[in-house]
C-alpha angles and dihedrals in degrees: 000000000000120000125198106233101179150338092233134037083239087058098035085057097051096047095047097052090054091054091047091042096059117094120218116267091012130154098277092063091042092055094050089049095049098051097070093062089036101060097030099127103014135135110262096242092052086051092048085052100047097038084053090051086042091061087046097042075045099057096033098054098035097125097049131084123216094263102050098058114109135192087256092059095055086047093053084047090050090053105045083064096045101116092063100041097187086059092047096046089041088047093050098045090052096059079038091066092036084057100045083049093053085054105062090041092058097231093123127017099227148017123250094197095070110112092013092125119212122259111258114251134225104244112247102264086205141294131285100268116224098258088054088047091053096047096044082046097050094046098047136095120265087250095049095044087071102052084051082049100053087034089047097046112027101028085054092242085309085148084124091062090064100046117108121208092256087065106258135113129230123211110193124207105012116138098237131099135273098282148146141215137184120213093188108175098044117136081240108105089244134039116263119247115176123192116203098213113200 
């Protein structure tokens, strides 16, 4: 059976050496065994943000095999995502539970993820009240319109969680592309500048 790698020889190249560069039986395989177990039972917004850690866990251990991870190498993923500590604690608990998984099922004999502490978190300052909800709302895009919808109503007005120190807000594993969008005018002490993230 033929696979596309690519629509370029640029592209081909690069897929191909990420087919030939994953071991059997690597971490990429273990990880995509593991999720189903792992998110049998949670809420939908937890399983849209572990399947989206385990692409990236995915991406960024694909050359090592299960038995090859160390403690140093979840500390050096945990930093790569520091300065966004709720990506770096929900990446790391995600290899945490793949790991503990792996476990029980007798496929490595430890877990390297054991003594890697959590990032520390900002505390949640409050939630978005219902007026500033209305008046971001009602001065948003369409597109737009529907991520606050889905933020505002079944992340129980959780939009500060997603808000970064540089005044934007990050909205992880939404289908859209890489876009931004000011919200100037709004009764927030900054203006509102939201990125959609793939």
């Amino acid at each position: 059976k033929w696979l596309r790698l690519g629509g370029t020889l640029a592209a081909a190249l690069h897929a191909y050496a990420r087919i030939v560069a994953q071991p059997e039986g690597g971490m990429a395989a273990l990880i995509e065994q593991a999720m189903p177990e792992i998110l049998r039972g949670l809420a939908p917004s937890t399983v849209a943000q572990y399947s989206l850690a385990a692409r990236r866990l995915q991406e960024i251990l694909v050359e090592f095999r299960p038995d090859q991870v160390q403690p140093v190498h979840v500390a050096a993923v945990r930093r790569k995502y520091k300065p966004s500590p709720a990506t770096a604690n929900r990446t790391v608990t995600v290899l945490r539970l793949v790991f503990d998984w792996a476990l029980d099922e007798h496929l490595v004999a430890s877990n390297p993820c054991v003594g890697v502490k959590r990032l520390e978190q900002p505390a949640r300052d409050r939630l978005v009240s219902g007026n500033e909800y209305a008046e971001i709302y009602a001065k948003a895009q369409p597109r737009l319109r529907s991520c606050l919808h889905h933020f505002y109503h079944f992340e129980r007005c959780r939009l500060f969680d997603h808000w970064h120190p540089s005044g934007k807000m990050f909205l992880p594993g939404l289908q859209c592309s890489q876009q931004a969008y000011s919200l100037p005018g709004t009764t927030l002490n900054q203006p509102l500048q939201v990125v959609l993230l793939r």
